[in-house]
SELO-464684 format. One line per field, with one value per atom (N, C-alpha, C): residue in three letters; atom name; residue number from 1; x, y, z. Coordinates in steps of 0.001 Angstrom, whole numbers, m for minus. Layout:
N
resn <- [ALA / ...] .
name <- [CA / ...] .
resi <- [NUM / ...] .
x <- [X / ...] .
y <- [Y / ...] .
z <- [Z / ...] .
// end
This chain:
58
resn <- [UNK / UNK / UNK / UNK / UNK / UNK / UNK / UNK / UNK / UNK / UNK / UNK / UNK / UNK / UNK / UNK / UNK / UNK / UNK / UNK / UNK / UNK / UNK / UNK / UNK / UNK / UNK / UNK / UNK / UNK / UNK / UNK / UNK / UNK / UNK / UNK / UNK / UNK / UNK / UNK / UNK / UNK / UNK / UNK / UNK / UNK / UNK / UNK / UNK / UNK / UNK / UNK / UNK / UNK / UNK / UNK / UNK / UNK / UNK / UNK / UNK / UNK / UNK / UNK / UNK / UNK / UNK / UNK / UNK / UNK / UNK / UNK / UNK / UNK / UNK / UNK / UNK / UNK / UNK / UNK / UNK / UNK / UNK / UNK / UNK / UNK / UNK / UNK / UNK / UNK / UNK / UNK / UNK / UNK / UNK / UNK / UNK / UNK / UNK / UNK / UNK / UNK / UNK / UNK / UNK / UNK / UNK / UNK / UNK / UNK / UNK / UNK / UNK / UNK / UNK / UNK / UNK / UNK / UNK / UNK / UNK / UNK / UNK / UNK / UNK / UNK / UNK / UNK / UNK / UNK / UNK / UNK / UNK / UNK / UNK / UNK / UNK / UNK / UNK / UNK / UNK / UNK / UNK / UNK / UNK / UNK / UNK / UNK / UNK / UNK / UNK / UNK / UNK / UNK / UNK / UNK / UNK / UNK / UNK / UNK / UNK / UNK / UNK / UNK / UNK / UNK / UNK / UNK / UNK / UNK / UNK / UNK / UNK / UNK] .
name <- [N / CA / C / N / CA / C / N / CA / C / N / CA / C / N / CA / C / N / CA / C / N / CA / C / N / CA / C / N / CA / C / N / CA / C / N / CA / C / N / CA / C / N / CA / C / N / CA / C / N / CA / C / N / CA / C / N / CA / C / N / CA / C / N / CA / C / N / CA / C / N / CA / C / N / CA / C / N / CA / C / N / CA / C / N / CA / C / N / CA / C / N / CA / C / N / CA / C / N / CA / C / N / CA / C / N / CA / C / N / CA / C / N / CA / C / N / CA / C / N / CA / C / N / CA / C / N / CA / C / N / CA / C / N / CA / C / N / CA / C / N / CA / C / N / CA / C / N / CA / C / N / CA / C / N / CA / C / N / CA / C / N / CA / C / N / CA / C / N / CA / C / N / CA / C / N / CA / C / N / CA / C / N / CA / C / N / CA / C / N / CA / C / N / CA / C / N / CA / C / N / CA / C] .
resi <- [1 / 1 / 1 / 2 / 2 / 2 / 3 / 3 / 3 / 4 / 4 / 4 / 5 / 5 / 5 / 6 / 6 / 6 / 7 / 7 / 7 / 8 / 8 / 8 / 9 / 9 / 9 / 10 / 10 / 10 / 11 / 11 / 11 / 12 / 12 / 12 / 13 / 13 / 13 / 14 / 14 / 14 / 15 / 15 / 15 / 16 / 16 / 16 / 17 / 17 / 17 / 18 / 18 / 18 / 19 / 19 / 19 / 20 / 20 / 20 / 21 / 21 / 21 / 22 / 22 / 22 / 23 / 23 / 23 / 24 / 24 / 24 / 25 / 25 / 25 / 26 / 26 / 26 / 27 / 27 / 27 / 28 / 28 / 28 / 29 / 29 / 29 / 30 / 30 / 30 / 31 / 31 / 31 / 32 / 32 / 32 / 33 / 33 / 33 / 34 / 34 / 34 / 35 / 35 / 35 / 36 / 36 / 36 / 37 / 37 / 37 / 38 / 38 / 38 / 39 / 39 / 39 / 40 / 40 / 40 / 41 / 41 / 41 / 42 / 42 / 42 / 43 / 43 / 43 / 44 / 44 / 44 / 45 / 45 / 45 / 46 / 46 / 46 / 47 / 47 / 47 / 48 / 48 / 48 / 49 / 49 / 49 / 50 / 50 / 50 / 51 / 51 / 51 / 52 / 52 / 52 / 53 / 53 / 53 / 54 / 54 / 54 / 55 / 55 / 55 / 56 / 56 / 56 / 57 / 57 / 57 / 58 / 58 / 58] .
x <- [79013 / 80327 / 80842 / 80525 / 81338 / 80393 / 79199 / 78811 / 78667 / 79202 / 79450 / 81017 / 81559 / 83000 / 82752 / 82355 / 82024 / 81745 / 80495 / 79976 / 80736 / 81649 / 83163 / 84192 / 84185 / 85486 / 85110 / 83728 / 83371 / 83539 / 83200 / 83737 / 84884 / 85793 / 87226 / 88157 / 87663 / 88637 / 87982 / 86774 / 86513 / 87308 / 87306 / 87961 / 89509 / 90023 / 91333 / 91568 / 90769 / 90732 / 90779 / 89602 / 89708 / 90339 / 91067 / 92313 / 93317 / 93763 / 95467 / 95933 / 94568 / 94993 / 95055 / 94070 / 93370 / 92578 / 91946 / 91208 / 89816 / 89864 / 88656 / 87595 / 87429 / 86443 / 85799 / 84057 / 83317 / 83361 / 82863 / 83038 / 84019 / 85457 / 86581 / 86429 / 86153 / 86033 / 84852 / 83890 / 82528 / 83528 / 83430 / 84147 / 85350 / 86042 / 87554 / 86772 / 85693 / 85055 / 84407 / 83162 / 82922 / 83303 / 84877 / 85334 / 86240 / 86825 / 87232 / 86299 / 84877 / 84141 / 83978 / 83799 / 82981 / 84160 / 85298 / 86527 / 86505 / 86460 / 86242 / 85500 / 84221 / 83513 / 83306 / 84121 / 84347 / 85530 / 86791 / 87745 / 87226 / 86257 / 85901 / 84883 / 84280 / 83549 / 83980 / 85480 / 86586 / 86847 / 87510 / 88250 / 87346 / 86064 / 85363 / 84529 / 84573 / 84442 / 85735 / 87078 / 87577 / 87845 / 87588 / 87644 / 86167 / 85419 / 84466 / 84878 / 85157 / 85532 / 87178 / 88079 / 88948 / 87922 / 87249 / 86327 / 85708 / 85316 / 84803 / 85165 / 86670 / 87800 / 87809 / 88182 / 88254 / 88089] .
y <- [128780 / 128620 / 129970 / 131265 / 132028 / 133137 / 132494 / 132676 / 132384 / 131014 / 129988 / 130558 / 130480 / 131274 / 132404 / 133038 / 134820 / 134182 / 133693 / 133645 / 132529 / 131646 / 131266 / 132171 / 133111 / 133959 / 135242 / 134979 / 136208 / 135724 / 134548 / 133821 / 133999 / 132912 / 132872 / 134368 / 135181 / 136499 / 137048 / 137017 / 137433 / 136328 / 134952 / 134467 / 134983 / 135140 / 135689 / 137214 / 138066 / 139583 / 139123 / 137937 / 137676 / 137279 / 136490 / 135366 / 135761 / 135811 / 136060 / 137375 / 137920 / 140309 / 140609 / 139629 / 140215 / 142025 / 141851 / 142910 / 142858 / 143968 / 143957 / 144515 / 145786 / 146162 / 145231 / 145408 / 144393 / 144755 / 146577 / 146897 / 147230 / 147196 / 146949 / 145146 / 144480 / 143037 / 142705 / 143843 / 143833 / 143944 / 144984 / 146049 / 145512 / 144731 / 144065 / 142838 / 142074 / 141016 / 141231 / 142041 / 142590 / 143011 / 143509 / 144069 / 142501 / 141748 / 140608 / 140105 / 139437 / 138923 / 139611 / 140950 / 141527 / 141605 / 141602 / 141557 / 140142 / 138916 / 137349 / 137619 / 138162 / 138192 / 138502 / 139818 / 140452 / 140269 / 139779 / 139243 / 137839 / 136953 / 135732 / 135756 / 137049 / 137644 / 137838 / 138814 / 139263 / 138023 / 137066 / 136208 / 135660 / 135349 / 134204 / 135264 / 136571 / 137241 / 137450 / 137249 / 137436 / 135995 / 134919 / 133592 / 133425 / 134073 / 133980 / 134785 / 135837 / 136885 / 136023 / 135440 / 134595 / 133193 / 132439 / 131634 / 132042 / 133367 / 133956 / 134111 / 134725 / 134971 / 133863 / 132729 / 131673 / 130872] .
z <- [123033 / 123636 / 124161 / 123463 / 123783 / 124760 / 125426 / 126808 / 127736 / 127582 / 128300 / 128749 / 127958 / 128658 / 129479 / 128594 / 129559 / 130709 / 130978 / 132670 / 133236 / 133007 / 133766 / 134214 / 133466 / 133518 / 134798 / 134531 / 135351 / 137240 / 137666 / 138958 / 138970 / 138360 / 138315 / 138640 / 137631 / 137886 / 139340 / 139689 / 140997 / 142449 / 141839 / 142835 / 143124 / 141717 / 141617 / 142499 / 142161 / 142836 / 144467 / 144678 / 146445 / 146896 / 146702 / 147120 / 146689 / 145350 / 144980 / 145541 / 144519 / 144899 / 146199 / 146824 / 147943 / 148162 / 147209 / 147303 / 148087 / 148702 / 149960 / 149287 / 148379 / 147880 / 146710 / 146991 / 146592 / 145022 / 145106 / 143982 / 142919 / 143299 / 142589 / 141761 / 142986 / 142285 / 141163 / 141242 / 140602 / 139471 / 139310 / 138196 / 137337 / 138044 / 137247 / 136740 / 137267 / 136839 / 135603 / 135894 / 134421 / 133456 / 133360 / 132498 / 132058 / 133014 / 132128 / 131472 / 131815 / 131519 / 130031 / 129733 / 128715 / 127976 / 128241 / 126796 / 126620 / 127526 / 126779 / 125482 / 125871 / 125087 / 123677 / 123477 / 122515 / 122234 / 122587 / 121850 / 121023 / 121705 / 121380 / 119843 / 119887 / 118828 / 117971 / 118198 / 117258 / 116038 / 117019 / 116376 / 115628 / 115941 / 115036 / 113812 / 113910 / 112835 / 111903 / 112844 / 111441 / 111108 / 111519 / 110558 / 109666 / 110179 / 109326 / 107531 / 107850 / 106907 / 105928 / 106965 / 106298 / 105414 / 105666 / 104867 / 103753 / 104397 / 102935 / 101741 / 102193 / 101059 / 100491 / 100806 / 100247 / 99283] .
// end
């Protein structure tokens, strides 16, 4: 699931940079893409480590 998100997020925010921002550079849109994409990721990591670590306690 939580790469399945990443590589959604990574289109979407590029469609967003082309259309909403209107940003012309390819590599600004590279760059803001990957970096959303790679915090999905690792926020999505975050959270399910700390519910893991909350279960534990348990």
């Amino acid at each position: 699931m939580q790469e399945l998100l990443t590589a959604v997020t990574y289109p979407i925010v590029w469609l967003i940079c082309a259309y909403v921002l209107k940003i012309e550079s390819g590599l600004a849109k590279l760059l803001i893409s990957l970096t959303a994409a790679i915090l999905v990721y690792v926020l999505i990591g975050i959270r399910r480590s700390k519910k893991e670590t909350n279960d534990d306690n348990e």
